[in-house]
C-alpha positions as CSV (number, residue, x, y, z in Angstrom):
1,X,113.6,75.1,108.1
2,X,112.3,77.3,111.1
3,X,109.9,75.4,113.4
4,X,107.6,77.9,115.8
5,X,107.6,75.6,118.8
6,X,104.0,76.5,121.3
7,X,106.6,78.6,123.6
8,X,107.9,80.8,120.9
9,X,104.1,81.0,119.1
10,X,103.4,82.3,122.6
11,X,106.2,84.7,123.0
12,X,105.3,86.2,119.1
13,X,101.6,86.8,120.2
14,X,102.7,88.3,123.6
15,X,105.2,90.6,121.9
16,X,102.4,91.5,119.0
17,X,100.0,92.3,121.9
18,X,102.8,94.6,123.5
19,X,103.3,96.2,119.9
20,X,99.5,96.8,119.2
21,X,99.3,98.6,122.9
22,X,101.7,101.0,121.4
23,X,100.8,101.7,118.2
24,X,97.3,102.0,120.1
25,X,94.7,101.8,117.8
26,X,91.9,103.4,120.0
27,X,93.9,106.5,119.3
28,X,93.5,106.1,115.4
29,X,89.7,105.3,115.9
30,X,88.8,108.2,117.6
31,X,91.1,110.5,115.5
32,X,89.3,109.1,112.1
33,X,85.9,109.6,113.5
34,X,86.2,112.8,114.4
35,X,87.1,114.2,111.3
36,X,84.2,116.4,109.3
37,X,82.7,115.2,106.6
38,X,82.8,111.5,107.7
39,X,84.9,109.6,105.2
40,X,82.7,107.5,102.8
41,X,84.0,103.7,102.7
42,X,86.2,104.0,99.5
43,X,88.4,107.2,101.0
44,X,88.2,105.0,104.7
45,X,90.0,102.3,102.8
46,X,92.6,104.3,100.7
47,X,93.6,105.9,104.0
48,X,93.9,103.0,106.1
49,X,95.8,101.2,103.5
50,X,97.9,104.0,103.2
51,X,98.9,104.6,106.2
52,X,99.2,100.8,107.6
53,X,101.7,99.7,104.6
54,X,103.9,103.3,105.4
55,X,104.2,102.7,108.8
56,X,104.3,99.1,109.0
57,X,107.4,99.8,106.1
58,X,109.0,102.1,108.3
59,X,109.2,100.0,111.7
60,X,110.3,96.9,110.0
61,X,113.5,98.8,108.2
62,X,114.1,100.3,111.8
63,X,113.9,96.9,113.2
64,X,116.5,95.5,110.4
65,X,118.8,98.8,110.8
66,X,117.7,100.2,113.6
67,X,120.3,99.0,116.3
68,X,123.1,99.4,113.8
69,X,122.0,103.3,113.4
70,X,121.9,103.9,117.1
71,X,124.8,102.2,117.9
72,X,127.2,102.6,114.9
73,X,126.0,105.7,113.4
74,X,125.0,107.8,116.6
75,X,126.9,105.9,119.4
76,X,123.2,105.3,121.7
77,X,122.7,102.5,123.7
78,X,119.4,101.0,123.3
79,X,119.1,101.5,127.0
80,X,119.1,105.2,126.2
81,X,116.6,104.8,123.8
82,X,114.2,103.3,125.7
83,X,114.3,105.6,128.2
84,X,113.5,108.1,126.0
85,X,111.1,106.1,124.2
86,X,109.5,105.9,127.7
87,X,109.4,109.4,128.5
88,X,107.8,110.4,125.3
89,X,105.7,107.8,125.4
90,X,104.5,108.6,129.3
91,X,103.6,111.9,128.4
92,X,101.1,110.9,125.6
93,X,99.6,108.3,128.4
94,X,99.2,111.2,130.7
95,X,97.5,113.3,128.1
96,X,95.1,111.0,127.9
97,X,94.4,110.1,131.6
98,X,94.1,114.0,132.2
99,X,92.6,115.3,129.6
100,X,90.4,112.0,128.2
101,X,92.2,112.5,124.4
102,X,95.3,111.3,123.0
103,X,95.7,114.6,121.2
104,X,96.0,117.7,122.7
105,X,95.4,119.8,119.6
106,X,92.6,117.3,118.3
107,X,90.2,120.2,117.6
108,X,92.4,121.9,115.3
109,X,91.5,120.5,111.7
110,X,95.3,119.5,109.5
111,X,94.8,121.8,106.0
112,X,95.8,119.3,103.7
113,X,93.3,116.3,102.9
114,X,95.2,113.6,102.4
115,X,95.7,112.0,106.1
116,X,97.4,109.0,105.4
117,X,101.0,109.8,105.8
118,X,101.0,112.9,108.1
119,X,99.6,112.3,111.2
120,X,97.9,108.8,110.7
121,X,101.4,106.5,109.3
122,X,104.0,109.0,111.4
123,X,103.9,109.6,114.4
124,X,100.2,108.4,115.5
125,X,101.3,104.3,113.7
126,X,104.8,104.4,114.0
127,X,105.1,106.4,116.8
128,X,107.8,107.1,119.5
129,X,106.8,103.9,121.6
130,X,106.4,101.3,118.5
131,X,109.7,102.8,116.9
132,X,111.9,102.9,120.0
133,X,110.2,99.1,120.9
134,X,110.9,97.8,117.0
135,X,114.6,98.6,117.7
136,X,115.2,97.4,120.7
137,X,112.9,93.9,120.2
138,X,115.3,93.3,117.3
139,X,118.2,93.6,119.6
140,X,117.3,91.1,122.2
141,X,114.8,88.7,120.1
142,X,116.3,89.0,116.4
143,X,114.6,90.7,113.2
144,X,112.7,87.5,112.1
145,X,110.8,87.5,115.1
146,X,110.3,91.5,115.7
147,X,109.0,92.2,112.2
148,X,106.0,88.7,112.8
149,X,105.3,90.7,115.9
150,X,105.1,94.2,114.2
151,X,102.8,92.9,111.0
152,X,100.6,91.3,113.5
153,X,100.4,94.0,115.2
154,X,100.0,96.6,112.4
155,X,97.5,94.3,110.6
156,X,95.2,94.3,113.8
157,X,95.3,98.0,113.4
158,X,94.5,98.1,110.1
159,X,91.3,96.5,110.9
160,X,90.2,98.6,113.7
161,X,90.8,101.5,111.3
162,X,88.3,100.0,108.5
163,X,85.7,99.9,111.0
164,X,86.6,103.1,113.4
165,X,83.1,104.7,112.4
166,X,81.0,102.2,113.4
167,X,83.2,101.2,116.8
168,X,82.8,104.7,117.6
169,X,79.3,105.3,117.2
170,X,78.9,102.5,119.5
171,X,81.2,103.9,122.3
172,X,79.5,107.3,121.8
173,X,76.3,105.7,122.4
174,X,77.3,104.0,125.9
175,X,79.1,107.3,126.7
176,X,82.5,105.3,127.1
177,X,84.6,106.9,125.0
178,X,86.3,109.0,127.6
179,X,86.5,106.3,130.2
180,X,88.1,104.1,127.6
181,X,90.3,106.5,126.7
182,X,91.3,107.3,130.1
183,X,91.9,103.8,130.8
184,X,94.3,103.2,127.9
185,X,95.9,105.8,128.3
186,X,97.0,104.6,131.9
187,X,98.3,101.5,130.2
188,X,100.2,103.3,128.0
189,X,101.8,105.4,130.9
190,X,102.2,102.1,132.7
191,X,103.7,100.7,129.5
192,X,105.9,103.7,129.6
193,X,107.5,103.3,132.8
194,X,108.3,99.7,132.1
195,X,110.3,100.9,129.3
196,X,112.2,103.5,131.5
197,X,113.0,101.2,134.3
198,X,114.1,98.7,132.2
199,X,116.1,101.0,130.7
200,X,117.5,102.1,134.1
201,X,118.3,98.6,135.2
202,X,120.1,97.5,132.0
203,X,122.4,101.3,132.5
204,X,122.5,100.4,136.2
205,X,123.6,97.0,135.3
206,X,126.7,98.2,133.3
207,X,128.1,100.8,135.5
């Protein structure tokens, strides 16, 4: 029988922290509320559902099989996945810090109405940063612990989601929307750069 001693309890709710920073769920918020008509509850909760149980599916089965597809399949060290991982993910960071919106093409409406899967599950959920960290968390802390971290994580999501109307209303009417959005974003670009040095040291390390 597993026992969750107070130090690992406190490594699974750092990691979920550093899991819910990626998946970032500010992003999903503002995205949500700015689409025209405003959802009414029902469709809110069909498309958060939907999207939560896709994503959170697809970063736990790269966290089982993630490692051995990079390193058996495609020969990539995980090193060299998080330095990519961090590049990506930097450049979404900066978007945000220059611009004060995670999406560059936000005005531009998607044709189809069904949200759920295409962008909201993959790649705004389970996006570069939260896939590239799902594999390489299973690597050095084992699958168990990842996928705890991940469906913390995810669930937290999922509950910012359900209530992304009203917790944008209420930035709108401070006006902090933009600040905020600025501010995560430099997280995420310092989040970023983490990931690439880390990267960097473990390549440096085996040279």
């Amino acid at each position: 029988m597993l026992k969750c001693t107070p130090m690992n309890l406190s490594q699974i709710i750092e990691n979920s922290l550093y899991f819910l920073v990626l998946i970032n769920p500010i992003s999903k918020i503002l995205f949500i509320a700015t689409k025209h008509p405003a959802y009414s509850h029902r469709e809110l909760m069909s498309i958060c559902v939907r999207s939560n149980i896709v994503a959170l599916s697809m970063l736990v089965l790269l966290a089982s099989i993630g490692d051995f597809l990079m390193i058996k399949i495609f020969h990539i060290e995980i090193y060299s996945l998080s330095v990519a991982g961090g590049i990506i993910l930097f450049s979404i960071g900066l978007i945000a810090i220059r611009t004060g919106n995670f999406f560059e093409n936000s005005k531009k409406n998607h044709n189809h109405d069904d949200i759920s899967i295409v962008p909201l599950a993959a790649p705004l959920i389970a996006g570069p940063g939260s896939m590239t960290a799902a594999i390489s968390f299973a690597s050095m802390n084992g699958i168990l612990t990842t996928i705890i971290c991940i469906t913390a994580a995810v669930l937290i999501n999922f509950i910012c989601m359900l209530f992304s109307l009203k917790f944008n209303q209420f930035l709108e009417k401070f006006k902090a929307t933009e600040p905020l959005t600025r501010i995560i974003g430099l997280i995420i670009a310092a989040v970023a750069m983490q990931m690439i040095f880390s990267g960097c040291a473990t390549w440096f390390g085996r040279l």
